[in-house]
N, C-alpha and C positions, 0 to 999 in steps of 0.2 A: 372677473370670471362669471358667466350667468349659467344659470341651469334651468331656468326654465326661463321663456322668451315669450311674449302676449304680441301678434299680432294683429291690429282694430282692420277691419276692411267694410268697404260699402259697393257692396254689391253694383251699386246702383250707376257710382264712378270709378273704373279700372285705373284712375288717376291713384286710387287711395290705396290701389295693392299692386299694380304691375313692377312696379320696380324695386317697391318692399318687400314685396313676397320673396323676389330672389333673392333680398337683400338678409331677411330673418332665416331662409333656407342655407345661406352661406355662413350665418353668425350659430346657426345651429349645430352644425355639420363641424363649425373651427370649436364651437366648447363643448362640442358631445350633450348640446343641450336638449331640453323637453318645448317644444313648439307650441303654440296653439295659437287657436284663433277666433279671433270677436267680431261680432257684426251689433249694433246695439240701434232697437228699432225703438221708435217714438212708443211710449204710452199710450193705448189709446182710449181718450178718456170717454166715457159712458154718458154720453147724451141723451136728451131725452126720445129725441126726434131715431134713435138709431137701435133696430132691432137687438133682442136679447143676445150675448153671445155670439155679435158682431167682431171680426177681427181677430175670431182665434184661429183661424188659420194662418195667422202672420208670422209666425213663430218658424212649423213646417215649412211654407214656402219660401220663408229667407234662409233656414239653413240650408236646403234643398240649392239657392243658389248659390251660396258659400261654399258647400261641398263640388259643386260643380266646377267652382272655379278652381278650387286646390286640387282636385281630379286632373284639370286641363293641366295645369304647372306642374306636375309631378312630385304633388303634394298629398294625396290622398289619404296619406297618413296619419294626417296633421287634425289632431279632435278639434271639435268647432263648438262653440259656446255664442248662445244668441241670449241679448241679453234683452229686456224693454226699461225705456226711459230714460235719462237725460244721458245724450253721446258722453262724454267726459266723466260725469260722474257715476257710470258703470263700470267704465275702464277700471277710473279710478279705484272704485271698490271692489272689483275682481282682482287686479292686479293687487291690491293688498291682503285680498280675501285667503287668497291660491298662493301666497309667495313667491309672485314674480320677480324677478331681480332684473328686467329689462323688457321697455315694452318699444317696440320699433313701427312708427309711425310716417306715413307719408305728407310730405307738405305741399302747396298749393304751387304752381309752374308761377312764379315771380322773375322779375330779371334785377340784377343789383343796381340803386341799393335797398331796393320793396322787393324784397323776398318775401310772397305771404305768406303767415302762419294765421291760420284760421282760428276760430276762436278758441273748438275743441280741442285743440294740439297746443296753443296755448295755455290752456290751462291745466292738462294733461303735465306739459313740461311744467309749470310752476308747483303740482302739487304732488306731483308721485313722489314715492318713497325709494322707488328705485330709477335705475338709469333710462333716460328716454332716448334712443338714436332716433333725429328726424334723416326721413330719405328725404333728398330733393330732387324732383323730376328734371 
């Protein structure tokens, strides 16, 4: 049984939420669970070469697109948490931070018997504490 659900999406590829998103909106709905949702953007590291306070708008403009798109799926409900620095091990540490008990994740369009699972969603599955459902496209 889950009560709270972590959804990871990237804005960037609708691979990584279009069929999940339906998928964590229908596991939410069967356990009366709490939803949410991750987008985890690269660090970005302080060069020398790169104006002060470069890249803080990265934060705003990626939830701005996260909220957009659970707007369009009839998700708008769904609170959105942007996090920065290594894809997997954000999750990873949110989902343990927040007490998720299932984080549902989309995998790469593979055909059998190379179904790919990327590196993130691999390691995601080997190290969470709770249950990981991959969608496959």
């Amino acid at each position: 049984m889950a009560t709270k659900i972590l959804l990871p999406i990237d804005h960037t590829d609708d691979r990584s939420w279009k069929k999940a998103l339906a998928t964590a909106l229908e596991q939410a709905k069967f356990y009366g669970a709490d939803l949410h949702a991750v987008e985890v953007i690269p660090e970005i590291i302080q060069l020398p070469n790169l104006p002060e306070g470069y890249g803080s708008g990265a934060k705003d403009f990626v939830r701005g697109k996260v909220e957009a798109i659970l707007a369009a799926n009839d998700a708008a409900h769904v609170p959105v948490h942007i996090e920065e620095g290594s894809v997997y091990r954000e999750i990873l540490k949110l989902a343990h931070k927040d007490g998720y008990d299932m984080i549902i994740m989309a995998s790469a369009k593979g055909d059998f018997p190379n179904y790919e699972i990327g590196p993130n969603l691999a390691r995601v599955v080997r190290n969470a504490h709770c249950t990981v459902m991959v969608v496959r496209d």
